[in-house]
C-alpha positions in Angstrom: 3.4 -3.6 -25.2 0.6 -5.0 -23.0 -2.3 -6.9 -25.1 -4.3 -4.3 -25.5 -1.7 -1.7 -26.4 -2.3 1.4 -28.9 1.0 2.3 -30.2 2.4 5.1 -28.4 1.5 9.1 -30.3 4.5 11.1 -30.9 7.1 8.7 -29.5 10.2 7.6 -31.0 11.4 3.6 -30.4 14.0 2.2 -31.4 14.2 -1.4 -31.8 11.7 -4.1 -32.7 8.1 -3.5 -31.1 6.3 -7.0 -29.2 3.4 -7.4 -27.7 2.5 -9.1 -25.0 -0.3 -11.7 -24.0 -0.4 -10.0 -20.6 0.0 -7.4 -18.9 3.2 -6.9 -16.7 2.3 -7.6 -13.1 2.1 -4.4 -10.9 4.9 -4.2 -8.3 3.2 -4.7 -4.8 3.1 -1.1 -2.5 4.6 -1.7 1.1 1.9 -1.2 3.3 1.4 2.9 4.7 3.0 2.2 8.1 4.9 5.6 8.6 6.9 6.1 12.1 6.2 9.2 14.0 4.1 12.5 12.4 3.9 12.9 8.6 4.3 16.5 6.9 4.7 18.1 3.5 8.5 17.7 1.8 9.0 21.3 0.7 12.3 21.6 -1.3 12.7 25.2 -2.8 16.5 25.1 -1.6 19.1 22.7 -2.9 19.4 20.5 -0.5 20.6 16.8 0.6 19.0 14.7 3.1 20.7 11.4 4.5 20.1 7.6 3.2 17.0 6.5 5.1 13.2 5.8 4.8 11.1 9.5 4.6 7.1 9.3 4.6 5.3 12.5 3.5 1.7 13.7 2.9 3.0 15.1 -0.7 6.0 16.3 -1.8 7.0 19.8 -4.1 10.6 20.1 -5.4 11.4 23.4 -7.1 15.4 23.2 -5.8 17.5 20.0 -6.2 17.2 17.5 -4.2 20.1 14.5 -3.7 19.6 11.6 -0.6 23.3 11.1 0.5 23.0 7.1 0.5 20.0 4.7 -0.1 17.0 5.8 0.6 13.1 4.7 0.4 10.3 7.3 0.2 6.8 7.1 0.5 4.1 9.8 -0.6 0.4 9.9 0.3 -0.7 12.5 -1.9 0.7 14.5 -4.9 4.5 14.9 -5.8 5.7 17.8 -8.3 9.2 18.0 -9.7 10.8 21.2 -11.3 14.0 20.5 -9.9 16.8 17.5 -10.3 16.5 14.6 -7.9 18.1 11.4 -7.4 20.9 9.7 -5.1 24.2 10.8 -5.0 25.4 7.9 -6.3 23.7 8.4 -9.9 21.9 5.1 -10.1 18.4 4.6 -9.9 19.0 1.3 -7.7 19.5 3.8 -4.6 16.2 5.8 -4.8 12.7 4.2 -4.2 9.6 6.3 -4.1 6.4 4.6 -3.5 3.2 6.8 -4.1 -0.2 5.9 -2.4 -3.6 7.1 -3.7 -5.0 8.2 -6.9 -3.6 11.1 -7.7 -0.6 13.1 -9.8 3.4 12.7 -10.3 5.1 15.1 -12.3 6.3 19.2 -13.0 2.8 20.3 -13.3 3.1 23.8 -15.3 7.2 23.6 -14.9 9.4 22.9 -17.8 12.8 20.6 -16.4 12.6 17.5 -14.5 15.5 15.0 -14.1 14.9 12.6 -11.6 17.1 9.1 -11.2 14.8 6.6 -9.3 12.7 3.7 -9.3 9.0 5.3 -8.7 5.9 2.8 -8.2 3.1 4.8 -8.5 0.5 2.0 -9.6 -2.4 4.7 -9.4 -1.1 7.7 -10.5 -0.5 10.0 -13.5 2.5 10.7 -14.4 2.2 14.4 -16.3 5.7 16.6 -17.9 5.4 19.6 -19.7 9.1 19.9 -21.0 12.5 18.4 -20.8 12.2 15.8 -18.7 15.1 13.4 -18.4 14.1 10.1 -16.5 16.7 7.6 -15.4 15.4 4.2 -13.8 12.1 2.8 -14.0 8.7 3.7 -13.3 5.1 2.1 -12.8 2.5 4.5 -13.4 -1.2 4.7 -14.5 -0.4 6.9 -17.4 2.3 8.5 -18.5 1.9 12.0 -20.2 4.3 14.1 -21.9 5.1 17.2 -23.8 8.4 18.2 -25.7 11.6 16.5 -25.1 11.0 13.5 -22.4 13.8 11.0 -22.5 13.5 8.1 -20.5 16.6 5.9 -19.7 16.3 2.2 -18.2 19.1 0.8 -16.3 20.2 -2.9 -17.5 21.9 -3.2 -13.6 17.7 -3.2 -12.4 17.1 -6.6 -14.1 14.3 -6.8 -16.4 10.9 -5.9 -15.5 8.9 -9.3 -16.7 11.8 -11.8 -16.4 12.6 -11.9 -20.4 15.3 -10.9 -22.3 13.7 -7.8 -23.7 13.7 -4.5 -22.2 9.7 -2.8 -22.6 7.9 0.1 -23.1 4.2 -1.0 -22.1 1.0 0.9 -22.5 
């Protein structure tokens, strides 16, 4: 935990609990250099796309969503889940979604997310009402949620500060 950590509310860890003397340094955001027009990502369809960079004003999943290869994408504005999304290949090493601003990640009012990515979202608050299942990792201003989150870190990322330990930081 970072150096000024509270112990996390109604969260289960298992393991030995450090703290830090500072803070884990935040990822740095690709500059906002989108190619062509930008639009909404409206998903209420299960649907793949094709490995390859996406840029969107905000993004609202209610059908599953899979990118066929790698892919990379970046949000200016709100994203909400209710839906599964990740890459076909089931590791979080082949999804990247940068989100810009200050403003929301999650399933809103929904109750199921399970997304497989790496998400840095430096500025924004990631909210889930119910059964969320995260797999990868995730830089977030805070992270809220209700009944049943799991969150699931895969070792083949690296570590997020360099150690030995794998984190949980508030």
């Amino acid at each position: 935990m970072g150096p000024a950590a509270i112990s996390p509310v109604g969260m289960q860890i298992s393991g030995s609990t450090q703290y830090r003397t500072t803070d884990l340094p935040v990822p740095a955001m690709p500059k906002w250099a989108p190619r062509g027009s930008v639009t909404d990502l409206v998903v209420s369809t299960a649907t793949t796309l094709p490995a390859g960079n996406y840029w969107f004003n905000s993004v609202t999943i209610t059908a599953n969503l899979t990118f066929s290869g790698p892919s990379v994408v970046y949000v200016n504005g709100p994203i909400s889940i209710d839906a599964t999304v990740g890459p076909v290949s089931g590791g979080p090493r082949d999804l990247f979604i940068y989100q810009y601003g200050i403003t929301t990640f999650g399933d809103g009012d929904y109750n199921g997310m399970n997304l497989t990515a790496n998400v840095i979202a430096p500025n924004s608050d990631l909210f889930t009402k119910n059964n969320l299942n995260y797999y990868g990792s995730g830089v977030f201003n805070t992270i809220t949620t209700k009944n049943n989150a799991n969150f699931y870190y895969d070792t083949n990322l690296g570590l997020a500060d360099g150690s030995s330990i794998i984190s949980t930081v508030k």
